[in-house]
C-alpha positions in Angstrom: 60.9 -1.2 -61.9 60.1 0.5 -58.5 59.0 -1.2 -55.3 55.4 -0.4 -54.6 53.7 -1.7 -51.2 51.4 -4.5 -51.2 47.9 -2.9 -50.9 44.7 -4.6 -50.2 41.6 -3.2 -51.5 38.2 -4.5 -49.3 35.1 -4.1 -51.0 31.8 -3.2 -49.2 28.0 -3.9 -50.4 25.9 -1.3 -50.3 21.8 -2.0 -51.1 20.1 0.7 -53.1 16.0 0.6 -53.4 15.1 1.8 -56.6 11.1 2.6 -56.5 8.9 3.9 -59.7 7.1 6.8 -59.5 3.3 5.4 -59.5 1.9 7.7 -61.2 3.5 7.0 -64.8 4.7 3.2 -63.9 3.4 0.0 -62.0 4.4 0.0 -59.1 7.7 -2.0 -58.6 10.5 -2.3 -56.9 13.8 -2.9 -57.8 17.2 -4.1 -55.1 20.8 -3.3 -56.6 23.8 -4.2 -54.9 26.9 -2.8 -55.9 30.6 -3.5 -54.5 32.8 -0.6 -54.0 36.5 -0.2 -52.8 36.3 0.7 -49.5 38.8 3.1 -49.0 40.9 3.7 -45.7 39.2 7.4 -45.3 35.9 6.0 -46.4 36.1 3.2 -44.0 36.3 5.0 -41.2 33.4 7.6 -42.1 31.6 3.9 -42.5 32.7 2.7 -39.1 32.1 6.2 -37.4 28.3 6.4 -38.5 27.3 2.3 -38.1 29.0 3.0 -34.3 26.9 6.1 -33.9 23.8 4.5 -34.4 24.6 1.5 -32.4 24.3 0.7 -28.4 27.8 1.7 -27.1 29.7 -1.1 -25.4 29.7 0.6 -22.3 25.8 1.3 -22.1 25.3 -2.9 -23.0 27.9 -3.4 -20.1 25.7 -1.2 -17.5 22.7 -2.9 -18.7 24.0 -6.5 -18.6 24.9 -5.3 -14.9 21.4 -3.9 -14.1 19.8 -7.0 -15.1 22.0 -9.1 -12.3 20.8 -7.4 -9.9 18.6 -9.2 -7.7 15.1 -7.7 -6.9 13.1 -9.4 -4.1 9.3 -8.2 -3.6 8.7 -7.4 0.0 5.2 -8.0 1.8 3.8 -5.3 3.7 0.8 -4.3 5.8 -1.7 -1.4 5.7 -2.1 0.5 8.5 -4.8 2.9 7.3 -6.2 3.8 4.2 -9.3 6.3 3.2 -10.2 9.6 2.1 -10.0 11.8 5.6 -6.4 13.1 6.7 -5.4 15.9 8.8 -1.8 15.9 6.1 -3.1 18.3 3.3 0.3 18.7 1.2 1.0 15.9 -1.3 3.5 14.0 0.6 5.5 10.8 0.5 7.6 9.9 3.9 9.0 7.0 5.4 9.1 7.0 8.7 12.1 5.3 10.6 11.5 6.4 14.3 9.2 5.6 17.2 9.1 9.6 17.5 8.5 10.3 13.6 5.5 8.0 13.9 4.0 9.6 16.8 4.4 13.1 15.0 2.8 12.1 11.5 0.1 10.2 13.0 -0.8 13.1 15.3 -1.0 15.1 12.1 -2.5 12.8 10.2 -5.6 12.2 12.6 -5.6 16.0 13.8 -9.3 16.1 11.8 -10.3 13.5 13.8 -13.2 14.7 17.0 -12.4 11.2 18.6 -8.4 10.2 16.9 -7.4 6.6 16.7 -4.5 5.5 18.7 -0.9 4.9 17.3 -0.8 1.7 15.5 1.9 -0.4 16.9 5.1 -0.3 14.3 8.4 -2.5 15.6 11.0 0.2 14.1 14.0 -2.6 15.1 12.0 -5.0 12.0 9.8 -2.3 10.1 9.4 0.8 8.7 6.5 2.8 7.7 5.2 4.4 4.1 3.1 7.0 3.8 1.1 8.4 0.9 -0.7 11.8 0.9 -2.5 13.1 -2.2 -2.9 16.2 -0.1 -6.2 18.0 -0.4 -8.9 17.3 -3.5 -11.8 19.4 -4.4 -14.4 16.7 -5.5 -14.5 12.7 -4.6 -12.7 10.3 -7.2 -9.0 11.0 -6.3 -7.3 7.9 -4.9 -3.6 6.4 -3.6 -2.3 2.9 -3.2 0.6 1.7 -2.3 0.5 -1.6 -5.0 3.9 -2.9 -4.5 7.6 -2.5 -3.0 10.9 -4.1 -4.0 14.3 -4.2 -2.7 17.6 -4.4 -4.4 20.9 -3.6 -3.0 19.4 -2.7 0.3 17.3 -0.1 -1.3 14.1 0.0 -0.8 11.8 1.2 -3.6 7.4 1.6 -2.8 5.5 1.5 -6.0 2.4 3.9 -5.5 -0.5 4.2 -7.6 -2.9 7.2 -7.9 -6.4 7.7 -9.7 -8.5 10.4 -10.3 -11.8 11.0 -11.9 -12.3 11.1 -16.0 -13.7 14.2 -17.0 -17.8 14.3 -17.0 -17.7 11.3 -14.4 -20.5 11.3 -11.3 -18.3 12.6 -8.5 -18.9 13.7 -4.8 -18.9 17.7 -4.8 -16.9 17.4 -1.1 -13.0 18.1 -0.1 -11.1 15.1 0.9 -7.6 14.1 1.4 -6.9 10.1 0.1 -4.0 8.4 1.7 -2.4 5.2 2.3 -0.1 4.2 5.0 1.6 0.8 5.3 4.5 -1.5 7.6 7.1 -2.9 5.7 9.8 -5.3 6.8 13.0 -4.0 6.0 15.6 -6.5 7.2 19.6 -4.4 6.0 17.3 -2.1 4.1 19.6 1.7 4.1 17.7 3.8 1.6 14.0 4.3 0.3 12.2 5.5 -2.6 9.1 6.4 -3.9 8.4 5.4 -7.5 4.7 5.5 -10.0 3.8 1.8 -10.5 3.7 0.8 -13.9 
């Protein structure tokens, strides 16, 4: 008699839904479950499509780490906000410097016939956001800066923006809506603008 290897045969379920057609039967519905060999070859076609439609290991890793990280809210103060602004491109700048301030707020109040002076910003503690739509043909346009977050000393600003739903009651007049706001930002080294949710 001639040796043959032990083999071990595993045996899979598989769940079939069987369904009438309605228009000859009740409607029912029938649940068969047969057990099949599950053969070496076949196993691994098995294995290859249930891991293809599943979260790779690696992505649930990067995710688990995503979710450690801590995310503090960060308080912050507006400087100016409105409708009238000398910036007319769609901008969104933090400023860092003493000298960047006194440049954007020169810009920024250039439409001004009497300008208000430069706010008082401590750049050793704070930095500053700015918002520009840029320029809008008709009232209803807005920009707020709703929130701001840090997280591995990277600052992100939330901004919001409206505009007006079509047939709405509008001003027929250009403006240009901003926001501007001082945030602390205590080991802060990068900022970014985001939409807020």
């Amino acid at each position: 008699m001639s040796n043959v290897p032990d083999a071990s045969i595993n045996f899979a379920q598989i769940t079939i839904t069987l369904r009438a057609p309605h228009r000859y039967m009740k409607r029912t519905c029938a649940l068969v479950t047969l057990s099949l060999p599950l053969i070496p070859s076949v196993a691994n076609e098995y294995f290859q499509s249930t891991a293809q439609l599943s979260t790779p290991f690696s992505l649930l890793r990067v995710a688990a780490i995503e979710s450690n990280k801590s995310t503090d809210r960060v308080s912050f103060k507006t400087i100016a906000k409105g409708i009238r602004s000398g910036v007319r491109e769609p901008s969104q700048i933090a400023i860092r410097s003493q000298s960047e301030w006194q440049k954007l707020w020169r810009q920024h109040t250039s439409t001004s016939t009497v300008p208000a002076p430069l706010p008082v910003v401590d750049f050793d503690k704070e930095i500053v956001a700015a918002v520009f739509l840029g320029e809008k043909p008709t009232g209803g346009y807005g920009v707020e800066i709703s929130s701001a977050e840090v997280a591995d000393r990277a600052l992100t600003v939330f901004v919001r923006e409206t505009s007006p739903k079509p047939g709405a009651m509008v001003t027929q007049a250009i403006n240009q809506p901003f926001h501007i706001v001082r945030i602390e930002t205590a080991g802060v080294e990068t900022v970014s603008f985001r939409r807020a949710p």
